[in-house]
C-alpha positions in Angstrom: 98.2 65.4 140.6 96.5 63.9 144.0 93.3 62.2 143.9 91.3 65.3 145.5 92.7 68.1 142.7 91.5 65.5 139.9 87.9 65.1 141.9 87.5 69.0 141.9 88.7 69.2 138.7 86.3 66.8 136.6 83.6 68.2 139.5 84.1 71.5 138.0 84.0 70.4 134.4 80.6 68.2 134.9 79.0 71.1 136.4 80.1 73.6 133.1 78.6 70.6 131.6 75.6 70.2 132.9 74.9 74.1 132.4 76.0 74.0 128.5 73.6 71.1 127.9 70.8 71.9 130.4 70.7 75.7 129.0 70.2 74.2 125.5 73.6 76.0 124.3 74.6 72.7 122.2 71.4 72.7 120.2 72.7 76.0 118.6 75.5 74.2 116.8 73.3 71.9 115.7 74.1 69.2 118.1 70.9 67.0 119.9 71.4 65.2 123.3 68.1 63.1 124.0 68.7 62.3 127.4 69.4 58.9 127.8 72.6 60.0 126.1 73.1 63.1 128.8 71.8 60.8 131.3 75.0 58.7 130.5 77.1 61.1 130.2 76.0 62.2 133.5 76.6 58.8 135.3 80.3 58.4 134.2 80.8 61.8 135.8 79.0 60.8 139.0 80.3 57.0 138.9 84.2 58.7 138.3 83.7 61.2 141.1 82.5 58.3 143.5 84.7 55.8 142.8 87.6 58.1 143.0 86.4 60.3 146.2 84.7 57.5 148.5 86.1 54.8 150.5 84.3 51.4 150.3 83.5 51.5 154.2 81.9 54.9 156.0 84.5 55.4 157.7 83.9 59.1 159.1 81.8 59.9 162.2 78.5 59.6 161.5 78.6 56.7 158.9 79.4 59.5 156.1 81.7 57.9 153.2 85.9 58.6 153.8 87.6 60.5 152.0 89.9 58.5 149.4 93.7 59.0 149.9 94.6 55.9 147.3 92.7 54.4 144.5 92.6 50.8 144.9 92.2 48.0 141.9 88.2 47.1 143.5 87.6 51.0 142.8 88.7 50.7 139.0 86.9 47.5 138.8 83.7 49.1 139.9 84.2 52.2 137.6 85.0 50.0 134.3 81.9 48.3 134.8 80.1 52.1 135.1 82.2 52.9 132.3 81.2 50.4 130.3 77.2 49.9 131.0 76.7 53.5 130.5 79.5 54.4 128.2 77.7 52.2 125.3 74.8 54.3 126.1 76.2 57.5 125.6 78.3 56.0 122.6 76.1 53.8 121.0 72.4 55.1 121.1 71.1 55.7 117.9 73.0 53.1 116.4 72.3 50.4 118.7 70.3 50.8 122.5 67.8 52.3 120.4 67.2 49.1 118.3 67.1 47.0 121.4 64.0 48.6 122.5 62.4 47.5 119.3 62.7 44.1 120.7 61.6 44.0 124.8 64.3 42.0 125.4 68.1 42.0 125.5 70.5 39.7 123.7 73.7 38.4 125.5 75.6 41.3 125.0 73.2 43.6 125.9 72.1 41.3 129.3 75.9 41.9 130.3 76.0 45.6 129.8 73.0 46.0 132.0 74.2 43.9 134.6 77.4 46.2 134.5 76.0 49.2 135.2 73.5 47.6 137.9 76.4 46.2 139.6 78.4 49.6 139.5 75.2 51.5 140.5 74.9 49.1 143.3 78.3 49.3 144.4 78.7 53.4 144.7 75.5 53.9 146.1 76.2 51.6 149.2 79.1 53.9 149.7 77.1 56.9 149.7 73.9 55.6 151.4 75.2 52.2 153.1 73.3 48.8 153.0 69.5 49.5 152.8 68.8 50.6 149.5 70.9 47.8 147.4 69.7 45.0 149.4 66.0 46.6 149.0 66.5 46.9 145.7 68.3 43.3 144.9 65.1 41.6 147.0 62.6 43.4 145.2 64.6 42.1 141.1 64.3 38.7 143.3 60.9 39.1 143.3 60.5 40.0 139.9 62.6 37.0 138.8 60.6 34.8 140.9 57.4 36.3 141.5 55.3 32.9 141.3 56.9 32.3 144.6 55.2 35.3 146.4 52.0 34.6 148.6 48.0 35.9 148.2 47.9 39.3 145.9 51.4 39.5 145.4 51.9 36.2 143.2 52.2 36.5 139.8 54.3 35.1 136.6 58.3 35.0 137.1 59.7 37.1 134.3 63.1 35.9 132.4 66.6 37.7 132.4 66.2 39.1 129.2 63.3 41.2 129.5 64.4 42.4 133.3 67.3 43.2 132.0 65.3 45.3 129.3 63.2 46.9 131.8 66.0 47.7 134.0 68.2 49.2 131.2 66.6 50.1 128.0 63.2 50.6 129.4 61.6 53.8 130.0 61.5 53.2 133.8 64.7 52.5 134.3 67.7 53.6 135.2 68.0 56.2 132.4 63.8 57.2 133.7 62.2 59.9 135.4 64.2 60.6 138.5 67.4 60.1 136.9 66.1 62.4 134.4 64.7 65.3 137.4 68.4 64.8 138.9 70.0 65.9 136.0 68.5 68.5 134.5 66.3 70.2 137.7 68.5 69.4 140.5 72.0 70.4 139.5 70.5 73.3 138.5 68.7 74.4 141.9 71.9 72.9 144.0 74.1 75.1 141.5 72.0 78.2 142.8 71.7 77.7 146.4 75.4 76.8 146.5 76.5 80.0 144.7 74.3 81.8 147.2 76.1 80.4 149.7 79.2 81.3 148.5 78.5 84.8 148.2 77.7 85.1 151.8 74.1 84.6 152.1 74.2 82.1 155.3 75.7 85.0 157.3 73.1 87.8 156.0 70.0 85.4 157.0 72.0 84.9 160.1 71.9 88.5 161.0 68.4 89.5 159.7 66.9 86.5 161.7 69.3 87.4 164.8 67.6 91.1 164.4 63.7 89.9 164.4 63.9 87.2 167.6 67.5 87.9 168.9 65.8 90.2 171.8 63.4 87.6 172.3 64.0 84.7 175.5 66.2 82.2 173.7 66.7 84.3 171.0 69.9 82.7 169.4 67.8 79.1 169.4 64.7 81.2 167.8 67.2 82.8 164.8 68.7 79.4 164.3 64.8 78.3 163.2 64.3 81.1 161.2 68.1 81.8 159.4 67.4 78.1 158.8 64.4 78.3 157.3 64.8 80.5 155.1 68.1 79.7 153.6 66.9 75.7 153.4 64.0 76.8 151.6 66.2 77.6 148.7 69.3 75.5 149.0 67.5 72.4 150.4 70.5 70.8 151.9 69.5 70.3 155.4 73.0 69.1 156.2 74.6 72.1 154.1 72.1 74.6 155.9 73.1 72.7 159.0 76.8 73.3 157.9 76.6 77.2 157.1 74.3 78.5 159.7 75.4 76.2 162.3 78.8 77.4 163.3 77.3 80.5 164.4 73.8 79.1 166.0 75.1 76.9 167.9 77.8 78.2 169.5 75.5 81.4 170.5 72.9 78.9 171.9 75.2 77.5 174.0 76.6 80.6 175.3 72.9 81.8 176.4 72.4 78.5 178.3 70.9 76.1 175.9 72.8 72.2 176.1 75.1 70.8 173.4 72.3 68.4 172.6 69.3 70.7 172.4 71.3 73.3 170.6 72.5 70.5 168.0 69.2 69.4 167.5 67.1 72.7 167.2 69.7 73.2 164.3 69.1 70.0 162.4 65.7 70.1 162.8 65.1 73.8 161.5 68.2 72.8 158.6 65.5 69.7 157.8 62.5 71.6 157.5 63.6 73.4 154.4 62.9 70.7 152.1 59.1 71.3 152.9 59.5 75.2 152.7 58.5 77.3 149.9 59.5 78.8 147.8 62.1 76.2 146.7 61.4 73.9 148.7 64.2 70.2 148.2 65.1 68.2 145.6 61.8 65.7 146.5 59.8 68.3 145.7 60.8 68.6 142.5 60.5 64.4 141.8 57.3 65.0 143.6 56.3 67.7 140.6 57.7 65.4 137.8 56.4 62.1 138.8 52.5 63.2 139.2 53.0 65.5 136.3 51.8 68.8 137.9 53.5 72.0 138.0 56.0 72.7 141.0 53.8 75.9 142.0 51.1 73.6 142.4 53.4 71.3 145.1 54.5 74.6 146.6 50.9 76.0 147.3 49.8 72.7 148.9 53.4 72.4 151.1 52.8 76.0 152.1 50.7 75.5 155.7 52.1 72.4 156.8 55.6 74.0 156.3 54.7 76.6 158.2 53.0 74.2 160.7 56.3 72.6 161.2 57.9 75.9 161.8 55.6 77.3 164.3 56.0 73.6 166.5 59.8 74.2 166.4 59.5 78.0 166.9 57.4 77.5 170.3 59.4 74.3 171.7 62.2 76.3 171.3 60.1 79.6 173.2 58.9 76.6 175.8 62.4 75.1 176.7 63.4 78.4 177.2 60.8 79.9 179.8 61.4 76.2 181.2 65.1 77.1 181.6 64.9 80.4 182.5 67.2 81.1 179.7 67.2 85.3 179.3 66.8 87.1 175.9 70.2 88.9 174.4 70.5 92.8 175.1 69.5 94.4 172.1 73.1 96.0 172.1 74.6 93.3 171.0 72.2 92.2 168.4 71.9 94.0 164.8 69.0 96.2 163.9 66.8 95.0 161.5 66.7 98.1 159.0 70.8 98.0 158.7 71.2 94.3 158.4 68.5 94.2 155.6 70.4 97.1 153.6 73.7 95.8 154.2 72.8 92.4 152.1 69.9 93.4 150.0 71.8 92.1 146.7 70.5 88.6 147.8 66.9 89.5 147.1 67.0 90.1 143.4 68.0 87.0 142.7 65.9 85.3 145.0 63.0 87.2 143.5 64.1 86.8 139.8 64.1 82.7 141.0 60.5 83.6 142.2 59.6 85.2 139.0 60.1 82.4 136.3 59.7 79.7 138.7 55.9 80.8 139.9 54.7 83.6 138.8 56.0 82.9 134.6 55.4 79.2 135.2 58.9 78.7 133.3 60.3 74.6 133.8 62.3 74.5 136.5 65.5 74.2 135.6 64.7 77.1 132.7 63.7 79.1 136.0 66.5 78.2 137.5 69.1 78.8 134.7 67.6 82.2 134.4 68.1 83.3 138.1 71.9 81.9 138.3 73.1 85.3 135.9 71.1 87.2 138.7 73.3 85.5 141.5 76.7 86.6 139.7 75.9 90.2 138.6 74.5 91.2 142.4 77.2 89.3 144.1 79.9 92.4 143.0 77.4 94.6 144.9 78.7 93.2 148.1 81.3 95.2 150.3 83.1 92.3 151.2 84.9 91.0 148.1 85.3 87.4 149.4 81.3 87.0 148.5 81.9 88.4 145.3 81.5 85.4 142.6 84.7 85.6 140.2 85.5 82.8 137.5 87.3 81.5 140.5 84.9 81.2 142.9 82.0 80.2 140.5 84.3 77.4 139.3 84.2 76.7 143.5 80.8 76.6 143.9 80.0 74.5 141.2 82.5 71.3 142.4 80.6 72.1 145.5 77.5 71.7 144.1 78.6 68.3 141.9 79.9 66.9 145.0 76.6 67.6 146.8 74.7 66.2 143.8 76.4 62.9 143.9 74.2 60.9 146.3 70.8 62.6 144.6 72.4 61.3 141.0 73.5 58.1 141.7 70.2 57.3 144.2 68.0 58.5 141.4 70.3 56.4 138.5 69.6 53.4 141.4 66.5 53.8 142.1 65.8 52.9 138.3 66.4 49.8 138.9 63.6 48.9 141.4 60.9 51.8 139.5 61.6 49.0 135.8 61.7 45.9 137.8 58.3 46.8 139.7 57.3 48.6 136.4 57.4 45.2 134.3 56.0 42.9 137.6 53.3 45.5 138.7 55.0 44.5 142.3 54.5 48.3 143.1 50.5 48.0 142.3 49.7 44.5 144.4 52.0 45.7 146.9 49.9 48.6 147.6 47.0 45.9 147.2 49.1 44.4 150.4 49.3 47.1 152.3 45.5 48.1 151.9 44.7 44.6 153.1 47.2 44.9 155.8 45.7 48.2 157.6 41.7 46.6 156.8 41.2 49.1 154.8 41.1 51.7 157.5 42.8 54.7 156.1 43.9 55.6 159.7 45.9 52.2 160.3 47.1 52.5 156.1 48.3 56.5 157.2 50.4 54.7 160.2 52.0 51.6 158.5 53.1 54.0 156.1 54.4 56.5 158.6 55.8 53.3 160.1 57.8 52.1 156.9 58.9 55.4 156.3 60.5 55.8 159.4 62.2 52.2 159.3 63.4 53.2 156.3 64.2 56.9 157.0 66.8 55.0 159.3 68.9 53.6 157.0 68.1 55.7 153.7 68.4 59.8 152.8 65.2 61.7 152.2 65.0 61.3 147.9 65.8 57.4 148.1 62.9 57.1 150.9 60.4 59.1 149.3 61.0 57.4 145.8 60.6 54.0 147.6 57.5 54.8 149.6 55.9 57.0 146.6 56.3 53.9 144.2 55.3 50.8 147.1 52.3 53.0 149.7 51.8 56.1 148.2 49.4 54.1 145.4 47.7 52.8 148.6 46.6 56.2 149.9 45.5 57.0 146.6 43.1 53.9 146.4 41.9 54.7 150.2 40.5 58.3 149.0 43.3 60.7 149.0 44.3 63.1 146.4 48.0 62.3 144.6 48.8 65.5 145.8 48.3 64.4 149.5 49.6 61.1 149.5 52.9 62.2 148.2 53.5 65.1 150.7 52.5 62.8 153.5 55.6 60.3 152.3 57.8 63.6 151.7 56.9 64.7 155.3 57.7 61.1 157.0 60.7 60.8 155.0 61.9 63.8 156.4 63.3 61.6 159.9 65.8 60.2 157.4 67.8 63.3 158.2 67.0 63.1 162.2 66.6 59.8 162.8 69.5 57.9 164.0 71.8 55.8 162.7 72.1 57.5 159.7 70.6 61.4 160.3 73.0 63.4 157.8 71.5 67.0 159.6 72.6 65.4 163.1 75.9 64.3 162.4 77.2 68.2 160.6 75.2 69.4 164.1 76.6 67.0 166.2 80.4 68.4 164.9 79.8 71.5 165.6 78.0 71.5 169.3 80.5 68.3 170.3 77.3 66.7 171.6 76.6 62.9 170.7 75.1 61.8 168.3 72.1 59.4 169.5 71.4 61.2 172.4 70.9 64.8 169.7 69.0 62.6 167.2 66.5 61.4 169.7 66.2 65.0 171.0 65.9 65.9 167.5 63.4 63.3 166.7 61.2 64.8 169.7 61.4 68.6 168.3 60.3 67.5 164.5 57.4 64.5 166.2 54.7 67.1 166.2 55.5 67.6 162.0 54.2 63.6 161.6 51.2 64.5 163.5 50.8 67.6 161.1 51.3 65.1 157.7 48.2 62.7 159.7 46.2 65.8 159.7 46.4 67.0 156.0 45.8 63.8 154.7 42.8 63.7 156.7 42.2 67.0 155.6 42.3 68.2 152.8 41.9 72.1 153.8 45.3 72.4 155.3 47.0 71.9 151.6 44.7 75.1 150.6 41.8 73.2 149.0 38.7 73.9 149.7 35.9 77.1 150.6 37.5 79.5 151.9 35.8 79.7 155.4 37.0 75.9 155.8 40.6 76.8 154.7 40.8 79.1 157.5 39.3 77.6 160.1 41.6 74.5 159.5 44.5 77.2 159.0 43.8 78.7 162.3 42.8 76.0 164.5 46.0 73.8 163.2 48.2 76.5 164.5 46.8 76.3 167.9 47.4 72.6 168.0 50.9 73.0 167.2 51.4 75.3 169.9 49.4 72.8 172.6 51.8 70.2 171.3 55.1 72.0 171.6 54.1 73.0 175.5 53.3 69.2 176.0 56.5 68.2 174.3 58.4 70.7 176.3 57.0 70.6 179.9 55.8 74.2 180.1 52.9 76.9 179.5 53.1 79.6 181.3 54.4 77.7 184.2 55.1 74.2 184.5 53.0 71.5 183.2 52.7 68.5 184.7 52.0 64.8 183.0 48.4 64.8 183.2 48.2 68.4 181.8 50.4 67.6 179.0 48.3 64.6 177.9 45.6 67.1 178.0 47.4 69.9 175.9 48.4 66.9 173.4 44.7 65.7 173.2 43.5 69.4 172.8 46.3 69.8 170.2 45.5 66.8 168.0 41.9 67.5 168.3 42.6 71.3 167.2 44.8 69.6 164.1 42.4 67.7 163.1 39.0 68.6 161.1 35.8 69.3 162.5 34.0 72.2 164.1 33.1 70.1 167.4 36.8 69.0 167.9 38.0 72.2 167.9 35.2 73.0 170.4 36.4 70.0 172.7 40.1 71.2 172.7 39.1 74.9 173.4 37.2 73.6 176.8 40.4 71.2 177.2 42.7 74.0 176.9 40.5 76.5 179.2 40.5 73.5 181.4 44.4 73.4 181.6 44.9 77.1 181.9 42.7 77.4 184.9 44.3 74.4 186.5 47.6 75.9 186.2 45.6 79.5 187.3 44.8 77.8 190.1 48.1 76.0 190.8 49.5 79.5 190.7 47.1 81.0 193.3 47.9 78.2 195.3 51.5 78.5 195.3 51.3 82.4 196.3 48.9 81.8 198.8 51.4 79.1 200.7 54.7 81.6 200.0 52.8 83.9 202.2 51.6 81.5 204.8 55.1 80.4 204.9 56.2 84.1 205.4 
């Protein structure tokens, strides 16, 4: 049997797992899984799958991890040591793990099967993510170590082997903690729906229904793309994956209508990204997000809900605004479907998506409950499709979920990592003085504190995924925010929007790259363009954490005015990104529109006054350009 059929096969078999243990099936026969023992269990399927499936190097285009053909003797060393630091945990722990946390320390024994698994941890998830995260997380267990060698607020005692060790292994935040623990039971199960919704055709309907609502618009194709995008990343939360399915068919209808390779690559990564921030699913950081401040998910969903849209509408009108700037001319509406149609024809998607809905918000269920109890929705509607090939038989559920593993490796082994640094900075309190660090960096000036965080994140957002960077900067700045007078609630979105350019910021920009393969454009020059198109979202993540309104807190009359005057910003910022109003704008006009746009973001009755006169201002300079230019085409006549 070759390497690949025994990858699909155990991916296959940990998803049935995962399912059977998440859905509580086991406890029925009497059998318990406390979930260090499940989180175990977990990581030898992730650590097999890895070490079997990805070359040491990234070797693909785009720095994404090669394909194995041959298992080499460094593969099965890094797997025994996986097998053995987390096999003694899923073997061994009510007998023994459980009586080393009795101590705060680890013996010999112990000391060497933590060091195992860290090693193995380290190993896979520097295939799957590349340098950045194990060397950030190696310096910061230096620290720990030798933590009297650190300058100002960040000295403190060094801490022996033994009881990092502990922290790192046994200890609550570890590797067997909280996002490990959100990875395996929430996450599987919400990559397990949106995959199987995939699979039974749902990329295509979005496709269509978005194609109907903009298609007859100017740059129509460009304007589906955002939407189709938006909607089907706001359940699957793959941005690469969205990229993937809706891509071969935005992109090459972008380019036909006149868009470039590069802009058409990019306006599909960027609307694929933006469906981590999109209710009513929303990513997998959401979820971690919802976990780690111990608040329900609806409540992350309501305060993602305007920014989201925010980030939409900027995208929505560069798009409109590189168009007119083009000339680029709207589709016939022959040629595009009618609305009314395309929503019959695939109106077995909504049940589920509603049933989802249902137990997520409105019965307040946990999420992976909610999500468990949606997935029997997905199969039964699925055989009300014409086209048999979306119907979900054993077969092609057994499909979807080794799709669904293999997406959910990175997530489980980043999360299973990441444990490492959360119990090393959990037993130095590295994570508090380093927040301590930064406060005393910016001068206490929440303004400079919100941009050396946007900063980090954005460093980091070029070597890491989106979950790795968030985790990082939630545990190391997001604390900072906190102390500097924002709610948890804000500080956390702010890092989620920021780390958001780890998916468009080159080198590593995962959305980019599946973009990139499908438009044949390159990959820097689509990144940067794709950087520009998702800028104005930072500016939008500066403005709700200055206020607090645009997350839907507030008096009602405050909420909307914020609501309202934010939108016109975004659209000032997307005509100064993209040249072009209702006629061309030149550079001092677009430093205007980009003043009167952060102005309009921001709070305040008055500023929104000043960037209504500076917009008035602009649109009767361009009147007046336009008067002008009539006036010397009939002189010239």
């Amino acid at each position: 049997m070759s390497v690949a059929r025994v990858c699909n096969v155990l991916a296959g078999l940990c998803a049935i797992y995962e399912v059977v243990e998440i859905s509580g099936l086991l406890t029925v026969f009497g059998v318990f899984v406390p979930f260090p023992v499940h989180g175990a269990i977990s990581l030898l399927f992730v650590l097999t799958l890895v070490f079997l499936r990805y070359n040491r190097g990234h070797d693909n285009e785009g720095g994404a991890p090669g394909i194995k053909a041959q298992v080499r003797w460094y593969d099965w060393l890094g797997l025994l040591l996986g097998w053995v630091g987390a096999g003694f945990v899923a073997l061994f722990y009510s007998s023994k793990v459980i009586k080393y946390s009795l101590y705060g320390y680890l013996d010999v024994a112990g000391e060497v099967l933590a060091v195992c698994l860290g090693l193995s941890l380290l190993i896979a998830v520097r295939r799957l993510t590349g340098w950045v995260l194990p060397i950030l997380i190696v310096v910061f267990l230096l620290f720990t170590g030798f933590q009297s060698w650190l300058p100002g607020v960040l000295n403190g005692p060094d801490y022996g082997f033994d009881r990092l060790t502990y922290a790192i292994y046994v200890g609550t935040s570890g590797v067997f903690g909280l996002p490990l623990q959100v990875a395996a039971t929430i996450l599987i199960v919400f990559l397990l729906f949106g995959q199987m919704l995939q699979s039974a055709g749902a990329g295509k309907w979005f496709m269509e229904i978005a194609m109907a609502l903009t298609g007859w618009s100017r740059g129509g194709p460009a304007k589906a793309c955002v939407v189709a995008s938006g909607l089907l990343g706001s359940i699957s939360g793959s941005p690469s994956g969205n990229a993937a399915t809706i891509g071969v068919i935005t992109i090459p209808l972008m380019k036909k209508v006149g868009f470039t390779d590069t802009f058409a690559g990019a306006v599909e990564a960027t609307a694929s990204t933006g469906g981590m921030v999109l209710p009513p699913v929303m990513g997998t950081v959401a979820f971690i997000m919802a976990s780690w401040l111990n608040i329900s998910y609806a409540q992350v969903a309501r305060a993602a809900a305007i920014p989201a849209i925010l980030y939409y509408v900027i995208l929505f009108m560069s798009v409109h605004f590189n168009a007119s700037r083009r000339g680029i001319p709207a589709l016939p509406r022959a040629e595009l479907p009618r609305f009314w149609p395309a929503l019959r024809e695939g109106w077995f998607f909504l049940p589920p998506i509603f049933a989802l809905f249902y137990f997520l918000v409105i019965k307040a269920l946990p999420p992976e409950v909610a999500g468990l109890y949606a997935l029997p929705f997905m199969v039964v509607f699925s055989f009300f499709n014409k086209d048999r090939s979306g119907w979900l038989t054993p077969r092609r559920l057994w499909q979807a979920g080794a799709a669904a593993v293999r997406g959910w490796l990175v997530i489980a082994t980043v999360t299973g990592t990441v444990g490492l640094l959360i119990g090393s900075l959990d037993l130095s309190g590295l994570g508090i003085k380093f927040s301590d660090f930064i406060i005393q960096l910016g001068h206490g000036s929440l303004i400079f504190t919100l941009l050396l965080t946007g900063l980090a994140s954005l460093i980091l957002g070029m070597g890491l995924d989106a979950t790795p960077a968030y985790m990082t900067l939630a545990i190391l700045t997001a604390p900072a925010l906190v102390k500097l007078g924002l709610t948890p609630v804000q500080a956390h979105l702010y890092v989620i929007f920021w780390g958001l350019a780890s998916f468009l910021t080159p080198p590593v920009c995962l959305a980019v790259y599946v973009a990139c393969s499908i438009s044949g454009s390159k990959v820097w020059a689509t990144g940067w363009q794709a950087m520009r198109l998702g800028a104005a979202a930072f500016l939008v993540s500066i403005a709700f954490a200055l206020n607090n309104a645009l997350l839907l807190n507030g008096a009602a009359w405050d909420v909307a005015l914020s609501v309202i005057t934010a939108l016109l910003g975004t659209v000032c910022i997307a005509a100064c990104f993209e040249g072009w109003s209702f006629r061309p704008l030149n550079w001092p006009q677009r430093m205007i529109l980009f003043v009167a746009g952060v102005l309009w973001i921001g709070p305040g009755v008055f500023t929104a006054l000043v960037a209504l006169v500076l917009v008035l201002g602009v649109l009767s300079w361009q009147w007046y350009q336009r008067v002008q230019s009539k006036q010397d085409v009939s002189v010239t006549a």
